[in-house]
N, C-alpha and C positions, 0 to 999 in steps of 0.2 A: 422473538420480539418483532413486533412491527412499526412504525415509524410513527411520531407522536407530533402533532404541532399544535404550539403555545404560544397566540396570539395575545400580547399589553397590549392596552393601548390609555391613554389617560385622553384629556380633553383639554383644548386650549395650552398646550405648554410649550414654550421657548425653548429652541435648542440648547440653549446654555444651560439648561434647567439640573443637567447634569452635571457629574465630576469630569467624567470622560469628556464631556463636550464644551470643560472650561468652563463651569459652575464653580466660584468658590466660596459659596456660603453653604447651602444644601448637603449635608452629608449623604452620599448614594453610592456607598459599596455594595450592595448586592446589583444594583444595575452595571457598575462600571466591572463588576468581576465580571458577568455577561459578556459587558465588550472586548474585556481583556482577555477572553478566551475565542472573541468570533470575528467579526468582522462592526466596524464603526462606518456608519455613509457620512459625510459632511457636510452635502448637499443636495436634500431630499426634500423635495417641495410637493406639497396640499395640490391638488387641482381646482381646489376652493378653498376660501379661506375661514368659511364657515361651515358649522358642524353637518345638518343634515348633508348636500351636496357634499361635501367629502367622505360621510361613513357611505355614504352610497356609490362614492367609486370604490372604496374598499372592498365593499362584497359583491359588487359588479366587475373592477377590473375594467370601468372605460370611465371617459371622459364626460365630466357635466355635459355638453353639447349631446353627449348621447344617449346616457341615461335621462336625461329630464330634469333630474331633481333639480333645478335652477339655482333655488333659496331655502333658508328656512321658511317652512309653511309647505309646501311641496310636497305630500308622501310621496316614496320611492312606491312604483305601481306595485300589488303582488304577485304580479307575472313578472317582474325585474328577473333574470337571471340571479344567480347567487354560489359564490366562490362554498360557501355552507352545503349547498345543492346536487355540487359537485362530488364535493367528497364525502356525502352521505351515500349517493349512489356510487362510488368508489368502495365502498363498504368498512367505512368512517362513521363511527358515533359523535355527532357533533353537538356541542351547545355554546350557547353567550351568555355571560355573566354580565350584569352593569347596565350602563346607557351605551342601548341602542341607537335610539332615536333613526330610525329610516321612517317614522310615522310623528306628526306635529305631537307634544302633549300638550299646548293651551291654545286658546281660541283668541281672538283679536283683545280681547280684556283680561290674558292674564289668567281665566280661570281653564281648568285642568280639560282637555277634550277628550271624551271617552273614545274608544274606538273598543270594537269586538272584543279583540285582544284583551285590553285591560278589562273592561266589564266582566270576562268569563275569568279573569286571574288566571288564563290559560299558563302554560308551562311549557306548550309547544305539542305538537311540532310547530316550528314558522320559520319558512325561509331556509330549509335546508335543516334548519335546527333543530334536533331529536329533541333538546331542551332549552328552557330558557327562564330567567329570574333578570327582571327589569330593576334598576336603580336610576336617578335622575337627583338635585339636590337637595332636595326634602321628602318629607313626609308628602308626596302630591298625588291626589285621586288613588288610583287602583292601582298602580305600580307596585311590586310585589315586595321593595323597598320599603313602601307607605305601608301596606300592610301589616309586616311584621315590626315597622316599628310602633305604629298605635294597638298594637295588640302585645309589643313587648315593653314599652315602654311610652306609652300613653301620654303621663307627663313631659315627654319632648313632643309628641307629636301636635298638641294643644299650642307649645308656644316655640317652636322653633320658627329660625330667622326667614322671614318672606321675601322672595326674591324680587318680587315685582310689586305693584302698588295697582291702580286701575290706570293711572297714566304709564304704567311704562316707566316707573321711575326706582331705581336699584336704590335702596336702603332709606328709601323715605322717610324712615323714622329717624336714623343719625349713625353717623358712624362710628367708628372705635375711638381711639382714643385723640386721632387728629379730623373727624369728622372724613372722611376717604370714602367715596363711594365705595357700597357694595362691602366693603368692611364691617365684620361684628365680632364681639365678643362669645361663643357659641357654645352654651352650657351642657352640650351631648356628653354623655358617658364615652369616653376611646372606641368602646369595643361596640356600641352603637352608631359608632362613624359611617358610612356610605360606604366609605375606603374601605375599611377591616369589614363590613357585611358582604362586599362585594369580593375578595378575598376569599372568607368564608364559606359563602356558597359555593364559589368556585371548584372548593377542595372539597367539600361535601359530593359534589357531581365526581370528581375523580374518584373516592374511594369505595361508590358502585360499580368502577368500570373493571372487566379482566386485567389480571396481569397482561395477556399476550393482547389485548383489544388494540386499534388503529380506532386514536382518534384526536378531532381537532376542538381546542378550546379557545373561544374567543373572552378574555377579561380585560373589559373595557371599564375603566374605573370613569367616575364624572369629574375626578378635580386633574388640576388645579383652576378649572374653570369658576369662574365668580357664578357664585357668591365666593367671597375669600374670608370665611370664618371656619377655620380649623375649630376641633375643640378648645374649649380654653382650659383645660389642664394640658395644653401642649404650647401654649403659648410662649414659655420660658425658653424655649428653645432658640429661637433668635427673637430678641430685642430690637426694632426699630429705629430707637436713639444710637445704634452700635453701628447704623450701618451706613455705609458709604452708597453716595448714588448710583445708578446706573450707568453704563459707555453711553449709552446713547440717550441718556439724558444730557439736555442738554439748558445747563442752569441761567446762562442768562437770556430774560426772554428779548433783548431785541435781536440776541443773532438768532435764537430759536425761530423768531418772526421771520428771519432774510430767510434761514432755510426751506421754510414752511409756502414763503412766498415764490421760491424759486418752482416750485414744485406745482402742479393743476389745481386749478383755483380752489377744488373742493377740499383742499387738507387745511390751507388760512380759513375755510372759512366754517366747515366741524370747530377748528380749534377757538373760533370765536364766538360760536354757538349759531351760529348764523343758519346754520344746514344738517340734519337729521340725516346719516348718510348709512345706518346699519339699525336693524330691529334690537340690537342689546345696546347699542350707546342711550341712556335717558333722555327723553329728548331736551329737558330742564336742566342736564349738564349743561356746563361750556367748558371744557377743558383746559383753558387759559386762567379759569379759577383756582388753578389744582396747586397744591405749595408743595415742597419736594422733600416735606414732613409726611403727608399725605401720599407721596411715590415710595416711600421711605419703608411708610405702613402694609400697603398695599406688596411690597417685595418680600418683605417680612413675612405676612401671612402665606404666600404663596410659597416660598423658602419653606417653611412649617410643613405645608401641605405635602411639597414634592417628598421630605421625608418621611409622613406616610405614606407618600407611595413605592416608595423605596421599599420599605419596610411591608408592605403586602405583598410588592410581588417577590421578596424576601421569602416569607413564610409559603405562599405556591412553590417556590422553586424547593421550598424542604420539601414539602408534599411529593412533587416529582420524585425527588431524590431518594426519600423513604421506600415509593414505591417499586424503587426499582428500576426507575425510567428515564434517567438523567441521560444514560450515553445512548439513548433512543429519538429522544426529545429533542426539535426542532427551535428555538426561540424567538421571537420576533417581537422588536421594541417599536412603537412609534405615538405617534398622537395624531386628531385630524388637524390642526393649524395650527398657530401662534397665537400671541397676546403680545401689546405695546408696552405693557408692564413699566411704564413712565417715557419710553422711548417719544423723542420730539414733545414732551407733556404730554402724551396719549395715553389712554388708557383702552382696554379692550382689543377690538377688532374691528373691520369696516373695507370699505372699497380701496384699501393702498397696500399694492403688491411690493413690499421690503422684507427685509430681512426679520426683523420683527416678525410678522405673521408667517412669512413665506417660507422661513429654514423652518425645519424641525427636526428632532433627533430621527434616528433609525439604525437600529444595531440588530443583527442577524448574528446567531448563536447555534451556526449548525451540528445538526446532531454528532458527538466526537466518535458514534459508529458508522456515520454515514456514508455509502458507499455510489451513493448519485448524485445528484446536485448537492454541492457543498462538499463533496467528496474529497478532503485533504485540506478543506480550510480551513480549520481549527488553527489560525494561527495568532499568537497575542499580538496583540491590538494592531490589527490587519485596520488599515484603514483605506477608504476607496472616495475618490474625487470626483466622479463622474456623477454627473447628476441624474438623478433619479427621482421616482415621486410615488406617493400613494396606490397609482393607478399598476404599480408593480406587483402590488403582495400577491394577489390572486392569483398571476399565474407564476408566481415565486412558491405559495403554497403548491398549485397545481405539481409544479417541478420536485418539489419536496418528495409529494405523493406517485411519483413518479406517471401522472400524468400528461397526456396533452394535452395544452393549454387550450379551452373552445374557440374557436372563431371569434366570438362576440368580443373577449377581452382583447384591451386595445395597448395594455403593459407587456413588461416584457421581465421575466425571470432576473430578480436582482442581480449586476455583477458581481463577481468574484475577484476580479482582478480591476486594473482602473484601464486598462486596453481588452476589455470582451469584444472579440470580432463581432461583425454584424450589427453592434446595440447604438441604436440610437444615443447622440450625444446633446439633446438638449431635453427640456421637461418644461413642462405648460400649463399654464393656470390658467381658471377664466373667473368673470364674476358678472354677475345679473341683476340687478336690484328696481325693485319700483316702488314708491315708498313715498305717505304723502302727496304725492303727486313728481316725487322727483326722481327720474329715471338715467341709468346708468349702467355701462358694458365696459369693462376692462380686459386686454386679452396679455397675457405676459409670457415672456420667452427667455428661459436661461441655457445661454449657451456660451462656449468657447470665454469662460469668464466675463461674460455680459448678460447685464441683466435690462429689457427693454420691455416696457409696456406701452399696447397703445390703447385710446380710447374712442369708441366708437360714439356716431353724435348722440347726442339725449338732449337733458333738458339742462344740464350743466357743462356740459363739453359741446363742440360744435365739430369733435375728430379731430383735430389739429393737433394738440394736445399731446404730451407723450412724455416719460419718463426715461433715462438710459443715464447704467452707473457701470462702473466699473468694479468688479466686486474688490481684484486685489488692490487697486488704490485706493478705495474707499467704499472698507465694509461694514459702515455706517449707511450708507446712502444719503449722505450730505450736503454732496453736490451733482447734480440735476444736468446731463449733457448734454438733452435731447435738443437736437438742432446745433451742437457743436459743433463747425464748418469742417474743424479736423478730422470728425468722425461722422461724414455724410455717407460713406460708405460702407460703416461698419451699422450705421445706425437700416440703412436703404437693404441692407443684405439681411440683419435683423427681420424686419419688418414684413419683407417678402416672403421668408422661412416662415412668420407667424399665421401671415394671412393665408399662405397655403396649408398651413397643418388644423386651424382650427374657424370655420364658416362664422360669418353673421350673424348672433342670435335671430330667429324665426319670432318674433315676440307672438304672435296670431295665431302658432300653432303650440306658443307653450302653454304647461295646464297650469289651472290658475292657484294663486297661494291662498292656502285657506287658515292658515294662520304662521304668525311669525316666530315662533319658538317650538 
């Protein structure tokens, strides 16, 4: 038998989103058996906080600044390097299950943008990948998702939930039951969910492959990413009216205001509707509208959600299992960012590096035969502090596969212990946005229990500007330190680590966005 690896990954979801990670509404034992047999990270940060730029350090293995991908709208080039690429010429069968998205699917209004790929309903190769079956949150254009479900079930595919509107505006028509953005009631069959088809193929592609084959599978599910309309025969699972708020909601709005104010002008002033600061906030929200009946909802559905995905990657893990391939089988949990999910009244995503966007799960479940990296770590629920990011898997697969990592990647083989000689001790995110007219660069550095972002000028910051928390006295992020005279040196040492690990955005020589989602 040769060595297997089995790439989650979901979209948009909150480290908490789990049991192991201190979830207590979401039922997710089959994830948390995962971690209680491998290894849990704590603090595992996006090098973006939005989707495309982040699945493109995933299968690049370097940083936004290097691959290009900036924003959404961006394709990843097809000369990118690709971690798929790798271990295909390693002589690895590889495929991706789900959303990909390293290529935009809509154009500036929201309608679906063909590319090659989808046109020919190709199946691959692309990118490494021997195969491949696309999913996204609907029935949209030529995605192989879209296909079989207007061709298996038609009547969803006529009237299921629209995500967008021509303005850019999430659930136009209305929302569930407290009017929540992005919220609906979503009459799918289960077994025509996204989740369970994207599951499905999955295990379909497995049970062509040899018993003795080396290979890597990437199932990348689209939720819990908004839209947040589970089936509604799964609705009953958690109730909205049962549930208590979120921590970092934060119910009264004038301290919610001091906090928001303490923070770079542009968080007061999203929250006011004042400023359009991400391509998925509407720009006819204002978030200061939102009641905590409507955060309530929104958790609710999302809650739903995680438990399908609990439950698919469930049913893959039998499939392994069946096949024989469990103590071969490499594991690998993650998502590409967070979601505000009511935090400070937010909702979504956007240019603010907190905990909220910035944690996300990541649990490694090395193979219990493995005799190379990960070799004796099978230890119950091994947990590790050091920070780490996205920009690791690639050459954490590489390591798996018992390769050298190439040059090009700029991560580093996940640790195993929370003292790995040599490994870098902080992890870095960036963000780039132009939008409207209104332009913005944030560079963030987590290190030594500090978290410091600074901002580079635009059209809303002037560089002055700066955020710095202390994670263990406040991991909320609720009080704002930057320029705290007691920490000019902690902040000055920050700073200088950041600007030397990650350059200037080039804005003149990036390529340009041809569309935002």
């Amino acid at each position: 038998m040769g060595r297997k690896i089995l790439l989650f990954t979901t979209d948009q979801q909150r480290y908490d989103a789990w049991g192991v990670n201190g979830g207590a509404v979401a039922r997710t034992p089959h994830v948390d058996a995962l971690a209680a047999a491998g290894t849990t990270y704590r603090r595992c940060h996006p090098q973006s906080v939005v989707c495309m730029p982040s699945r493109s350090t995933i299968i690049t293995g370097q940083h936004v600044s290097t691959h290009g991908v900036w924003m959404n709208g961006v394709a990843l080039p097809a000369e990118a390097p690709s971690i798929a690429r790798v271990l295909h010429d390693a002589g690895y069968r590889t495929a991706i299950f789900g959303k990909a998205h390293f290529e935009p699917f809509f154009d500036l209004f929201g309608r679906f943008r063909e590319n090659a790929l989808a046109r020919e309903a190709s199946t691959g190769p692309h990118r490494g990948f021997d195969h491949l079956e696309l999913a996204t949150h609907g029935p949209t254009g030529s995605l192989h998702y879209a296909m079989w479900l207007r061709a298996n079930h038609p009547e969803m595919a006529a009237g299921f939930y629209p995500v967008l509107d021509d303005h850019f505006q999430v659930n136009a028509a209305g929302g569930g039951d407290t009017g929540a953005p992005q919220v609906k009631s979503n009459p799918i069959a289960r077994e025509a969910y996204h989740t369970d088809w994207v599951a499905d193929r999955a295990m379909a592609w497995l049970d062509t492959l040899d018993a003795d084959a080396d290979w890597f599978c990437w199932v990348s599910f689209p939720d819990p990413h908004h839209p947040w309309n589970p089936p509604a025969s799964e609705r009953h699972r958690v109730d909205w009216r049962d549930l208590d708020l979120p921590a970092g909601y934060i119910a009264d709005p004038a301290t919610r205001e001091r906090v928001l104010d303490a923070k770079p002008r542009h968080w007061r002033q999203w929250y006011d509707g004042t400023l359009v600061a991400n391509f998925e906030a509407p720009p006819r929200w204002v978030p200061a509208t939102m009641t905590a009946d409507q955060v309530r909802e929104v958790n609710a559905n999302v809650h739903i959600e995680n438990e399908l995905l609990d439950e698919a990657i469930g049913r893959v893990m039998g499939r392994v299992r069946a096949r024989g391939w469990d103590q071969d089988t490499d594991v690998l949990i993650s998502t590409d960012h967070g979601e505000f999910q009511g935090d400070y009244g937010l909702l979504f995503k956007g240019p603010y590096h907190v905990d909220s966007l910035l944690r996300i799960p990541m649990i490694w479940r090395a193979a219990p035969s493995s005799t190379g990296i990960g070799a004796g770590q099978v230890v119950p629920d091994r947990t590790i502090d050091a920070p780490v990011g996205l920009v690791d898997l690639a050459p954490t697969m590489c390591a798996i596969a018992g390769i050298t990592p190439p040059d090009w990647m700029e991560g580093q083989p996940l640790p195993t212990t929370n003292a790995a000689p040599g490994r870098e001790s902080r992890v870095l995110t960036e963000w780039d946005s132009s939008l409207f007219g209104v332009t913005m660069a944030l560079r963030t550095i987590c290190r030594d229990g500090w978290l410091a972002t600074t901002y580079l000028p635009g059209t809303v910051h002037d560089g002055s500007e700066g955020e710095l928390y202390s994670l263990a006295d406040d991991p909320h992020q609720l009080v704002n330190r930057w320029n705290d005279p007691g920490l000019a040196g902690v902040q000055a040492d920050l700073c200088a680590d950041l600007r030397a690990a990650i350059a200037p955005p080039d804005r003149h020589a990036r390529r340009p966005l041809v569309a935002p989602v």
